[in-house]
C-alpha positions in Angstrom: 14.1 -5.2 4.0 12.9 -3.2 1.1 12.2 -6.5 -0.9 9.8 -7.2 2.3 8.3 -3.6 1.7 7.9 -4.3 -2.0 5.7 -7.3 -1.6 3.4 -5.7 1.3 2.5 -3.1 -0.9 2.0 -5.7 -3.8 -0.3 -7.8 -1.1 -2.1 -4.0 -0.6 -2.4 -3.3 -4.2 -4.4 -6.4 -4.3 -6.7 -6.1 -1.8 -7.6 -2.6 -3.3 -8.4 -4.6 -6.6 -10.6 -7.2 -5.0 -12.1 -4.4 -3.2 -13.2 -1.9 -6.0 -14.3 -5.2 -8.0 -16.6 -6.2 -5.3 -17.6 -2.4 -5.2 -18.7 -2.8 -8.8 -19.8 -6.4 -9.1 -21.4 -7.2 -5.7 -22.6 -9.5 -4.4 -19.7 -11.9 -6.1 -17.9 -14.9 -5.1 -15.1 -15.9 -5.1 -14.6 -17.6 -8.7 -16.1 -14.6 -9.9 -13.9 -12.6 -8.6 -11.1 -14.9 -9.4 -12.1 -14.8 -13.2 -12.7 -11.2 -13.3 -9.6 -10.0 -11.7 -7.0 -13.1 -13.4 -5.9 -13.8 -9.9 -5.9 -17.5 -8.4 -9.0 -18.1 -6.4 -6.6 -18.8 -3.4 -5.1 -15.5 -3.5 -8.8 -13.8 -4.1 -10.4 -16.4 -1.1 -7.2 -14.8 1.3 -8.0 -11.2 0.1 -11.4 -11.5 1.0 -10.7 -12.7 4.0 -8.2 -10.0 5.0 -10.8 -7.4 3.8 -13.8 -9.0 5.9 -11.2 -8.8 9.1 -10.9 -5.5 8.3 -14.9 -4.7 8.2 -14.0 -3.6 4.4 -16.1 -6.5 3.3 -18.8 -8.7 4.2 -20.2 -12.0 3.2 -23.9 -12.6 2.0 -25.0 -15.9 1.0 -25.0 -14.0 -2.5 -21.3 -13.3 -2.1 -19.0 -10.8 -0.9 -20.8 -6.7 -0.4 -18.9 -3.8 0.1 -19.4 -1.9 3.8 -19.5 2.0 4.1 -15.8 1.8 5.4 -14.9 0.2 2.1 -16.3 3.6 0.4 -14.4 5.5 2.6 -11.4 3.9 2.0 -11.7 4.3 -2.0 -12.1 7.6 -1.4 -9.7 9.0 0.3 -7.1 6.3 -1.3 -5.8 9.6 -3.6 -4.9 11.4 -0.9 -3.5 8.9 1.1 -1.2 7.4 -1.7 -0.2 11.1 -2.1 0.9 11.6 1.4 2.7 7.5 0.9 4.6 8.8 -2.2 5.8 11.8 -0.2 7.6 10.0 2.3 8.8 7.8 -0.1 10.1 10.5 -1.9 12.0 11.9 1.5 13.4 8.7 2.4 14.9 8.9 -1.4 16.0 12.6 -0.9 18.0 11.7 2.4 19.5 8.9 0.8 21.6 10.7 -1.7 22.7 13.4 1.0 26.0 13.2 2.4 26.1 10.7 4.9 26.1 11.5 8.6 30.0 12.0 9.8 31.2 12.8 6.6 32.5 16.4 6.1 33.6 17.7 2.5 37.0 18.8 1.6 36.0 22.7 2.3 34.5 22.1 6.0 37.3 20.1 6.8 39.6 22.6 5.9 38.2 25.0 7.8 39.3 24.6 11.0 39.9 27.4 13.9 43.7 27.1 15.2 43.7 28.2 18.9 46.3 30.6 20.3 
């Protein structure tokens, strides 16, 4: 499960890359983009894709632009990581409690007797 989590957020972290390098170098293609970045032009051609679904891109017969929503998204990606790591963070925190059930040696030694 968290090996399925890891690689999401690796497919993620690429996007962002192909999407700030479009930012910066558009319009571009694909082997462009490929050479720029040292990713396989598969993995770049799929990205764009992904990112045109989205309406983060767009193609031009000059090559991939950058939409307003892809601005948006850079921007507030600080913030939004922020609030990812935080949860993260949580999920880490309950994770070392004690589990659910499980009663240390004091509480379970402090139990009423009835009369």
């Amino acid at each position: 499960m968290i090996q399925k989590l890891m690689n999401e957020v690796e497919l993620v972290a690429r996007h962002l890359e192909v999407i700030r390098a479009v930012q910066e170098n558009q319009p571009i293609g694909i082997l462009k983009l490929s050479e720029i970045l040292k990713i396989p032009s598969h993995r770049v051609r799929y990205s764009l894709k992904v990112l045109e679904q989205s309406g983060y891109i767009k193609a031009s017969p000059a090559g991939a632009v950058a939409t307003g929503k892809a601005a948006e998204l850079i921007g507030s990606l600080n913030e939004d990581l922020d609030s990812l790591i935080r949860l993260i963070e949580s999920v880490k925190t309950r994770q070392d409690e004690e589990p659910y059930g499980v009663q240390d040696d004091a509480s379970r030694n402090c139990v009423k007797k009835s009369d």
